[in-house]
C-alpha positions in Angstrom: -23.1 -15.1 26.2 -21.3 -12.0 24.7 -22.7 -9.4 22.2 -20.2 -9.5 18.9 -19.5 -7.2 16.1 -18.0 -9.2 13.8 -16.2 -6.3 10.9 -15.0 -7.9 7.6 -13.1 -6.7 4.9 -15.4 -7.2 1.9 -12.8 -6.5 -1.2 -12.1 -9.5 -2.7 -13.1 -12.6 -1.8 -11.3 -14.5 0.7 -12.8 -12.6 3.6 -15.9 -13.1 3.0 -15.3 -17.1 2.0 -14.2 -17.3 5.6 -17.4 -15.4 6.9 -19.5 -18.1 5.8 -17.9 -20.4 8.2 -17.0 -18.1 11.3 -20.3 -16.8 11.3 -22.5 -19.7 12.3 -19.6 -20.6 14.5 -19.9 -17.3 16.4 -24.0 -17.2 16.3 -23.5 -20.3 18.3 -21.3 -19.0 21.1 -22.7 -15.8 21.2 -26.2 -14.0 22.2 -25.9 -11.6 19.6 -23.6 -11.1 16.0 -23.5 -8.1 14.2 -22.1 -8.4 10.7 -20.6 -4.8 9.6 -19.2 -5.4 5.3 -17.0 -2.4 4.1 -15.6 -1.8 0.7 -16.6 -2.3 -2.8 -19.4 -5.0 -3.7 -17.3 -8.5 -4.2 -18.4 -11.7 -6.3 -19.7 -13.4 -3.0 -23.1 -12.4 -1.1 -23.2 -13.4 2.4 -26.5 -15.6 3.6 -26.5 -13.8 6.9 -27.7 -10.3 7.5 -25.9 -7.2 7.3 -26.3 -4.6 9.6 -23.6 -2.2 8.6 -22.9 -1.6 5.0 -20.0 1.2 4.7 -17.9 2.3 2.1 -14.9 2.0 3.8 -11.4 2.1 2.1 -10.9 -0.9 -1.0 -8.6 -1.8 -3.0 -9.8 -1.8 -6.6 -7.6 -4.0 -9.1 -5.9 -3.1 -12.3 -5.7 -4.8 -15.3 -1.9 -4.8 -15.8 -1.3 -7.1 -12.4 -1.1 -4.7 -9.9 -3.7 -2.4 -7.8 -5.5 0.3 -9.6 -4.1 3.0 -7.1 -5.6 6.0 -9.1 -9.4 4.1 -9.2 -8.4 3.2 -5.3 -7.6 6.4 -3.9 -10.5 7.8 -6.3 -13.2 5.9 -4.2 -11.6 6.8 -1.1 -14.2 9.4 0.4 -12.1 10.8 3.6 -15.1 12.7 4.9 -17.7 9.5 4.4 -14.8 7.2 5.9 -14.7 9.6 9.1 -18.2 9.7 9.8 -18.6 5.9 9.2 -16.3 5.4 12.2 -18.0 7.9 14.2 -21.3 6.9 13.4 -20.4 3.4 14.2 -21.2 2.1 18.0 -18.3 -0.1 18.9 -18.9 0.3 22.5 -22.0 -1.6 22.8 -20.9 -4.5 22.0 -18.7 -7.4 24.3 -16.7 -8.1 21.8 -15.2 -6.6 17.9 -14.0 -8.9 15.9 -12.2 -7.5 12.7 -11.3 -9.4 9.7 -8.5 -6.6 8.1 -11.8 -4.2 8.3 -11.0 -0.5 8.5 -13.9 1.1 9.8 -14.4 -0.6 12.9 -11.2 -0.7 13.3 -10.6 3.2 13.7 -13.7 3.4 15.6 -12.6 0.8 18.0 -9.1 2.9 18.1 -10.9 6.0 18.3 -12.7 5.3 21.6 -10.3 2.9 23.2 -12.1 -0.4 23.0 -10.4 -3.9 22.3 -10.3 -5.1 18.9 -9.0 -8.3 17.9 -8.1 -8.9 14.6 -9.1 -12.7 13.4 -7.4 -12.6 9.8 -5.0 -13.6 7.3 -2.8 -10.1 7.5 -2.5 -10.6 11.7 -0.1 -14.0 10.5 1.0 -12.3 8.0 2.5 -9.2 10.3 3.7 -12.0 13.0 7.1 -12.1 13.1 7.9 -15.2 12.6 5.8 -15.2 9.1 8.8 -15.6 5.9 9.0 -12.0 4.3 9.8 -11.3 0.7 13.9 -10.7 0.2 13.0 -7.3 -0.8 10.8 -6.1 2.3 8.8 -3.0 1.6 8.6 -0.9 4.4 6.1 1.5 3.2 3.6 -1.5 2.1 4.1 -3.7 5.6 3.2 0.2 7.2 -0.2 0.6 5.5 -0.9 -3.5 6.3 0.1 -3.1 9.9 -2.0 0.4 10.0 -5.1 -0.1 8.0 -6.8 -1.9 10.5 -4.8 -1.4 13.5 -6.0 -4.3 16.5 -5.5 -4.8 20.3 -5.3 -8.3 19.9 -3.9 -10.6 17.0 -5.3 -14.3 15.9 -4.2 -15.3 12.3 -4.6 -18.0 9.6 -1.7 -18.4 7.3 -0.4 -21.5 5.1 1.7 -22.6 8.3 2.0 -22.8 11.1 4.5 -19.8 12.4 3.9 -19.0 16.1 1.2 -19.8 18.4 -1.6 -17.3 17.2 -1.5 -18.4 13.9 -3.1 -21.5 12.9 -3.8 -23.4 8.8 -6.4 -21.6 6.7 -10.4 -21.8 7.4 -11.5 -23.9 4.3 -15.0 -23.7 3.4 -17.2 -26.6 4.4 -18.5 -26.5 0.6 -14.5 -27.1 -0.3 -14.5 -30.2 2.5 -17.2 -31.8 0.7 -15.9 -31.6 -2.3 -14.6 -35.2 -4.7 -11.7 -34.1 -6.1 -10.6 -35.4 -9.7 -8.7 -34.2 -12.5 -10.4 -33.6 -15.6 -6.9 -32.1 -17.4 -7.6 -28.5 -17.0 -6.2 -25.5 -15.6 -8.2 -23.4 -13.8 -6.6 -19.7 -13.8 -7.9 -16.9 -11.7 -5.6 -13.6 -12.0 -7.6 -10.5 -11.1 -5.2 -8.3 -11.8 -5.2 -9.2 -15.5 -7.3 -8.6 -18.5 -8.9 -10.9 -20.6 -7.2 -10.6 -23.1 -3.7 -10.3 -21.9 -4.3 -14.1 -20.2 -5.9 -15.4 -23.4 -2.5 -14.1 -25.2 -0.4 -15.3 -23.2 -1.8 -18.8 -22.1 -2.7 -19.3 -25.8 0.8 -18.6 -26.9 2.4 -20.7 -24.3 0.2 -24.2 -25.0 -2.3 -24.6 -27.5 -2.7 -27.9 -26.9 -3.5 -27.0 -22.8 -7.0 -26.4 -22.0 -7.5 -23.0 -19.7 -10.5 -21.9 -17.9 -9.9 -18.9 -17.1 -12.0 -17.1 -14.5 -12.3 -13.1 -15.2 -13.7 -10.1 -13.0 -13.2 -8.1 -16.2 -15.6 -10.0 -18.0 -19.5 -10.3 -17.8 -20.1 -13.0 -20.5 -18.2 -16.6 -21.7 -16.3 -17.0 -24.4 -14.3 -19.2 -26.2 -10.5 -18.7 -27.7 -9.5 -21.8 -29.4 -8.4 -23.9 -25.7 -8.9 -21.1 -23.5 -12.3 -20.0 -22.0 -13.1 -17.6 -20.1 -15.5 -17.3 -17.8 -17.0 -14.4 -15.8 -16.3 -15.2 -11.9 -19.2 -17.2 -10.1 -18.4 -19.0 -7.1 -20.0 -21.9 -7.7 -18.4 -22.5 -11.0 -15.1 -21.1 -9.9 -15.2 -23.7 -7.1 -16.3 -26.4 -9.6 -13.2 -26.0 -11.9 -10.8 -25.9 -9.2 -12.1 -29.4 -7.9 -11.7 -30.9 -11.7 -8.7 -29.3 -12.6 -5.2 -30.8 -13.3 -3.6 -27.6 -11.4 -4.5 -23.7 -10.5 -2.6 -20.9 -11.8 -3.5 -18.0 -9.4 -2.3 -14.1 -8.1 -0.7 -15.1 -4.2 -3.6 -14.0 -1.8 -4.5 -17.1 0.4 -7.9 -18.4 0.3 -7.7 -20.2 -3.6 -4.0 -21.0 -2.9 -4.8 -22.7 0.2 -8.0 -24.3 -1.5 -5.7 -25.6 -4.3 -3.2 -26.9 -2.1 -6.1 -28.5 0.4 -7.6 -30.3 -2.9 -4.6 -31.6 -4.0 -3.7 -29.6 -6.8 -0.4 -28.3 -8.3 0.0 -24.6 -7.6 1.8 -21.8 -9.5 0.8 -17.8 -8.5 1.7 -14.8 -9.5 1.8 -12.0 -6.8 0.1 -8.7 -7.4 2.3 -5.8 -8.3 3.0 -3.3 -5.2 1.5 -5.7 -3.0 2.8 -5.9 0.2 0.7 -9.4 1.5 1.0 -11.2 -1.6 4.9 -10.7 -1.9 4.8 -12.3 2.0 2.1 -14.9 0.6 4.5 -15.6 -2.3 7.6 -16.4 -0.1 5.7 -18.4 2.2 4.6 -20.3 -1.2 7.8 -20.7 -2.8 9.3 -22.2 1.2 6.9 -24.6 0.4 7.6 -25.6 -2.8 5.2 -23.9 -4.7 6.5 -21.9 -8.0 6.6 -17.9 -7.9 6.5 -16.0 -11.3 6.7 -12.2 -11.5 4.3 -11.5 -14.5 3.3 -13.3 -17.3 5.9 -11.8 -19.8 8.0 -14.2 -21.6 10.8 -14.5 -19.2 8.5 -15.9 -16.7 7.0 -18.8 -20.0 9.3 -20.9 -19.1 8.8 -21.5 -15.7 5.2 -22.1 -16.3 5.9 -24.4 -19.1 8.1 -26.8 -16.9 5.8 -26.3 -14.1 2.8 -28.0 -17.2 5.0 -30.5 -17.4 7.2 -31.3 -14.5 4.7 -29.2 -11.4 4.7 -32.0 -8.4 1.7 -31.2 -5.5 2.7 -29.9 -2.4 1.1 -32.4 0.3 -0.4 -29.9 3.2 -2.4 -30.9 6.5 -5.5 -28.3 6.7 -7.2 -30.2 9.7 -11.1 -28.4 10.9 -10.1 -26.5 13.8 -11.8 -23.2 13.1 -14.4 -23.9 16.5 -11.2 -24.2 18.4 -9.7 -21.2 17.2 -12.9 -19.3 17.8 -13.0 -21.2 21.8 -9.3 -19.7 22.3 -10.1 -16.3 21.0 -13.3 -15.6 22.9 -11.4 -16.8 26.2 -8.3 -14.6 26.0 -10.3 -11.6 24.5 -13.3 -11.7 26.9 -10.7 -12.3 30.2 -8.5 -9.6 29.0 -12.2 -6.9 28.7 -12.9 -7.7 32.0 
């Protein structure tokens, strides 16, 4: 059975949502799995051990709906990046896997051994995944170069080629009763509190929000909005009682959303490259797009309150066969 370093990505949250189902997949078909995490702490703590903690290169996020590119490039340490990668020992291992992680990435570059990428972005660069109208060359660069890979396996909202397969959802998310309480359950990152209390309370008072925020530490109250610092369990919670999930366009709470049965609007993250792809591959779909949350975009919201229709989507469990098909082409092909 082979040695595995499995590399995620740990800004955010989606990456390491998926971790907690890869990795007791992998610990079963393997003798031994490293976990390397990179980036800034996120809102979800892994159950496994970590071997490798590094800084890595993050995205931090702004309050305005974009990335905070000046508090990003601030906490980019070039010199501690370098010696993370050449510090790291990629070559005793069978096997890297690499969820959109940098560090091992470039190490695995850096000494020519394989690493296969097992990630959202990989479907996302596939050819044959929708683009936005506008395509960015510069921001498909940096996602095609951050964490270069020899190999590519990708999850993505459909099914586009035949590495890419329907998104991991969480065991805890499979369990789950869904119902409708009459909520909304809003989680916009990129946002301040009180730009998303303005706005929703100015679009509906009569709607009731619950409004997730990583910009705030304690709950509150605004009339029918509340906000609510981000835990998992509670995020996860709301989203099973809501009525619908207004959301930026990454992919793991779009495709939880659309998995439970909910109504979906997002809004992608300014001078983001993967959410403006995420965003057309919504909107094929069905799912209303809005730009920001100025007034223009109100009234697409407001019909989408009243009017929104669920997009039906077939998620079936085949994360062990995914895992079966990578191990068997990446493991052939290092021989």
């Amino acid at each position: 059975m082979p040695r595995i370093l499995y590399a995620i990505q740990g800004t955010g949250n989606g990456h390491l949502s998926r971790a907690l189902d890869i990795v007791p997949l992998l610990q079963a078909r393997a003798s031994q799995v490293d976990l390397l995490v990179s980036g800034p702490p996120a809102d979800i703590q892994l159950p496994f051990p970590v071997r490798y903690r590094c800084h890595g290169m993050g995205f931090i996020f702004g309050k305005k709906g974009g990335i905070n590119f000046v508090k990003t490039f601030w906490q980019l340490n070039s010199a501690a990046f370098l010696r993370e990668m050449r510090m790291l020992p990629v070559e005793s291992y069978d096997l890297v896997i690499n969820d959109f992680e940098p560090v091992s990435a470039w190490a695995c570059r850096l000494r020519n051994v394989p690493c296969v990428a097992l990630s959202h972005q990989s479907a996302v660069l596939s050819a044959a995944a929708p683009r936005p109208k506008n395509e960015d060359m510069v921001g498909r660069a940096v996602l095609r170069h951050y964490a270069p890979a020899s190999q590519h396996f990708g999850f993505h909202f459909q099914r586009y080629d035949a590495h890419t397969t329907t998104p991991v959802i969480r065991q805890q998310v499979r369990h789950l009763a869904p119902q409708n309480d009459g909520h909304y359950t809003v989680y916009l990152p990129a946002f301040d509190e009180e730009t998303l209390v303005s706005r929703l309370r100015y679009l509906s008072r009569t709607v009731r929000w619950e409004v997730f925020s990583k910009h705030s530490t304690q709950e509150s109250e605004h009339g029918n909005v509340r906000v609510r610092p981000v835990s998992g369990a509670a995020f996860t919670s709301s989203l099973a009682r809501s009525a619908g999930v207004l959301c930026g366009a990454g992919f793991e709470t779009p495709a939880e959303a659309l998995y439970l049965g909910k109504k979906l609007l997002v809004v992608p993250m300014r001078n983001q490259y993967e959410q403006a792809c995420n965003a057309a591959a919504l909107a094929g779909m069905g799912v209303p797009v809005i730009k920001n949350l100025k007034d223009k975009s109100l009234g697409v919201l407001d019909e989408w309150l009243q009017n929104g229709a669920v997009v039906p989507v077939d998620y079936p469990d085949e994360t062990g066969e995914v895992l079966d098909k990578l191990l068997a082409e990446s493991l052939v092909a290092a021989v």
